[in-house]
Structure formats: C-alpha cells, structure tokens
C-alpha angles and dihedrals in degrees: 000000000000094000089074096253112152122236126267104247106233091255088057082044092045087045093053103050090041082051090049093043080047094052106055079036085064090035083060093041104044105235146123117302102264119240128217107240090233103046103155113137088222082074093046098041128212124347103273125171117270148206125193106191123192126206138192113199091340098313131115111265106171133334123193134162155130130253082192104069115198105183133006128306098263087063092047101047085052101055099028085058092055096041086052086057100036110027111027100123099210090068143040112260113278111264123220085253092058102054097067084063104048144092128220118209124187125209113192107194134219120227110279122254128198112260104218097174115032080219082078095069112113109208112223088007109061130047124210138239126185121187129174138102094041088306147117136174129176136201123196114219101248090062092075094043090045090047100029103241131175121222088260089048102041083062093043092056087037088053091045088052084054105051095246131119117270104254082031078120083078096060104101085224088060120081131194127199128187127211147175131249135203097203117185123168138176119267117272114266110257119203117240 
C-alpha cells in the first residue's frame, strides 16, 4: 500500500471473511447482523474503500463495494458481503445452497492516486479507476492477473466497465486513478 495504511495483521484478516460468512449465514436464517467480538476500529484502521467477491468453483459470482467508505471495516465488510449476494446486477441473488460453495474474497483499497502516464501502471499490483462523461468503471488488481492483461489492456477493460469506449482513457475529460489492494480470501473448498 503506497497511502501509508498499515496492514491488516492475519487474525484481523481471518475476523473479516468469517464476519462477512457470518453475515449472508444470519441473512438465510433471518436473523440479527452478527457482530465481531472485538470490534474496536483501532483493530480495523482508518476507513479505506472496500470490495467483498464472491466466487463459485473458482468463478465470479458477485462483487460489490465503496470507494467511499462511511464506518469502520467491520460495518463495510458486512454490508458489502450481503449486497455481493443479493444485489450484484449482473446475477440472480445467492441461494442458501450456493453459499456452502462459495469463497469470499476481501479486497481493502488504498486511496486512489491520478495516473498521468498509463507506464505507471503496476500489473497485479495496481487496480484501475476510470472516471469521465458521467461515468465511472473499476477494476480490482487481481482482474488483469486473473485474465492476463497487459497495461493497454487492463484500461481498455477499466474504460469498457465503465461504458466508455476502449481507448476512452485518452480523452483529456476522462481521468484515470490507480490503487492498492490487500486482497485475502478464504481457501478454496476441496472435495472430500
């Protein structure tokens, strides 16, 4: 992370992705948002834009998230995990069959910084955000290491998120911002 954030220690990682499994478990049951024992922001740091992604045997199955962050970490990963199951457009709401099944994977964001030369782009360290024309697209890190793309591809993909035209990162009314991620997940389920 290049804002100075400090990273989150593996038992705050480990705390966060069982909140957020915690959290879609109470949403099937009906009952009352769980809460982490320790929930303290000192633990959790300063706000910071976040991502919760689900996956299904390895494949996306919702991604949802803020780069505005309003409350501690231990808020956002909760309602960020239900809004990936329940309200990412692009999918039918998670089933309770489903969640058994699936991974949850946490990306924590550094704050954004203006890209001025598209040679500044870091892959599989930096994620994308391009923003002009009334629109705005984002792509985590992890998305041009998972799919193999080059800079000049990785804006492409951002600008068509984005609804924008692929090389729509060369308007001057367009601007485009790079971050950091500390993404943790869950392990993959095995079969037995």
């Amino acid at each position: 992370m290049t804002d100075g954030s400090v990273p989150l220690s593996e038992q705050t990682r480990r705390e966060l992705l069982e909140l957020a499994r915690r959290s879609l478990e109470a949403h099937f049951r009906g009952e009352a948002e769980p809460r982490l024992a320790s929930d303290r922001a000192e633990a959790f740091g300063v706000p910071r834009g976040l991502f919760v992604t689900l996956k299904l045997g390895g494949q996306l199955r919702g991604c949802i998230g803020t780069l505005s962050p309003e409350g501690d970490l231990t808020r956002l990963v909760a309602e960020f995990a239900r809004r990936a199951a329940f309200e990412d457009p692009r999918f039918r709401p998670l089933s309770p069959e489903e969640l058994s099944a699936c991974e949850i994977e946490i990306s924590v964001l550094s704050v954004p910084e203006l890209v001025r030369d598209p040679e500044e782009v870091v892959i599989g360290r930096d994620g994308l955000i391009v923003e002009g024309r009334g629109r705005r697209g984002l792509l985590l890190p992890q998305v041009a290491t998972e799919w193999g793309f080059g800079p000049a591809r990785f804006l492409q993909e951002t600008c068509r998120k984005a609804g924008l035209p692929p090389d729509g990162w060369r308007d001057p009314e367009v601007r485009v911002w790079r971050f950091q991620a500390e993404v943790f997940g869950e392990e993959p389920s095995r079969p037995a």
